[in-house]
N, C-alpha and C positions, 0 to 999 in steps of 0.2 A: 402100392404101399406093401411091405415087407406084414410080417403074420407076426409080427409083436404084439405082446399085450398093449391094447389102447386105453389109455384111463381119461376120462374123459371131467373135466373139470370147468367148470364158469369162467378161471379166469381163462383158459386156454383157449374156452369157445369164441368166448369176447375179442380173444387175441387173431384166433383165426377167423371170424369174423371179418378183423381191420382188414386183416392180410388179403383175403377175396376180394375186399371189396375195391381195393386196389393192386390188384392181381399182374394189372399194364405196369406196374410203376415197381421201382426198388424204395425199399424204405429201412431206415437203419435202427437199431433196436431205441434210440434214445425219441427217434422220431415217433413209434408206436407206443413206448411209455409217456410223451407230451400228449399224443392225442388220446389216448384213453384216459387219464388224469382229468385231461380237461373237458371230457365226457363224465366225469363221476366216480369212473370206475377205476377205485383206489387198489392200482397194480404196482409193485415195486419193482424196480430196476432187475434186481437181481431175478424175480421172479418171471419177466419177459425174458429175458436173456436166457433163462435156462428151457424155456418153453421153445421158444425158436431157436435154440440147439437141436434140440429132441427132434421139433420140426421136419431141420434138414439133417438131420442124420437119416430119419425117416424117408426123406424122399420127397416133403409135402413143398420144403421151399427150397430152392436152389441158393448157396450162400458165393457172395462174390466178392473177392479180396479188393480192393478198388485202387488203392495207394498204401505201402510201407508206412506205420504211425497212425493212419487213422481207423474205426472201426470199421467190419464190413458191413455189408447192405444184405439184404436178402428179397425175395422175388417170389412170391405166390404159383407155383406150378402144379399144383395138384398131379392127378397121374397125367399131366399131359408131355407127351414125346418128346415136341416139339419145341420145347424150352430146355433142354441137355444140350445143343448141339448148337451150339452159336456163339459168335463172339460177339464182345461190345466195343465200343466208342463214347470215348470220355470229353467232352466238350473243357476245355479248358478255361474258358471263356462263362460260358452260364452251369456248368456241373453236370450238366446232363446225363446221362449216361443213356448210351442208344442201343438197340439188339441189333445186330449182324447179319443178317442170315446170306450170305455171300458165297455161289456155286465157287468163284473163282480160289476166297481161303480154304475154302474143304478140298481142293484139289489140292493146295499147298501145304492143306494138316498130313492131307494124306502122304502128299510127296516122300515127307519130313518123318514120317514115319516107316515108310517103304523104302527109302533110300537112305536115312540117316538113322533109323532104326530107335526113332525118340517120339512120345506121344506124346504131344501137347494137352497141358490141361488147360480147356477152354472156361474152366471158371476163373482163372489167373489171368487171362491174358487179354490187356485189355489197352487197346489203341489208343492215344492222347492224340488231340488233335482239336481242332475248332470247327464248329455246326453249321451249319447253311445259313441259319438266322442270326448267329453273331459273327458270319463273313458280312454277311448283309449290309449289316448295322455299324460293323468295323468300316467299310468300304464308302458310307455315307461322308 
C-alpha cells in the first residue's frame, strides 16, 4: 500500500471485511451493497462505490472491466504480488470468471511487447469462452 492518509471508517471496515472474506471470488459493487444491506448494515450505493474506488486506486483491490455496458467487479488482493499478473477467463455459459496464471500468455505478453512494442493491460483482457463444467453438462 501507497503512504496515503488512511482514514479509517465502520463502513469501510465492514466493506473490507466482505471483500477478505471472499478474497478467491470477484464481486461487483451492487453485489457488496445487497449483502451488507441484508446483514443490517445500512450502506448506500454510492457510499460502497466510492469506498471501493479509493480501494483500488490504493492497490487494496484489483478492479476488472469484464464487458463493455456492464459494471466492473473487483477482487480482494491486499499487498499480495500474485494477483497483478494474470489473466482471466470468462465462462459464457455459467459467468464465471477464472484466474490465468498461464507460463505460455506471459511469454506471448512479453512477445507483444518486445516485438510490437505494446503492453497489455491484464486487467482488460479477458478470454470468453466456456468452462470445463458447462462443456460437461453441454455434452450430456
Amino acid at each position: 500500500m501507497n503512504n496515503k492518509t488512511v482514514y479509517k471508517t465502520k463502513q469501510k471496515e465492514i466493506i473490507l471485511d466482505y471483500l477478505k472474506s471472499n478474497e478467491d471470488s470477484h464481486v461487483t459493487i451492487d453485489e457488496v451493497f445487497k449483502y451488507l444491506n441484508e446483514q443490517g448494515n445500512k450502506v448506500g450505493r454510492t457510499t460502497v462505490y466510492r469506498h471501493m474506488e479509493k480501494l483500488a486506486d490504493d492497490g487494496i483491490l484489483r478492479k476488472y472491466y469484464i464487458e463493455e455496458g456492464t459494471g466492473s467487479c473487483y477482487q480482494y488482493i491486499g499487498e499480495r504480488e500474485d494477483c497483478h499478473q494474470h489473466f482471466h477467463l470468462k465462462c459464457t455459459e455459467c459467468k464465471e470468471l477464472i484466474h490465468l496464471k498461464c507460463s505460455y500468455l506471459e511469454d506471448v505478453n512479453n512477445h507483444i511487447l518486445k516485438d510490437h512494442n505494446f503492453k497489455i493491460n491484464n486487467t482488460k483482457t479477458v478470454f470468453y469462452g466456456i468452462c470445463e463444467n458447462c462443456r460437461d453438462k453441454l455434452e450430456r
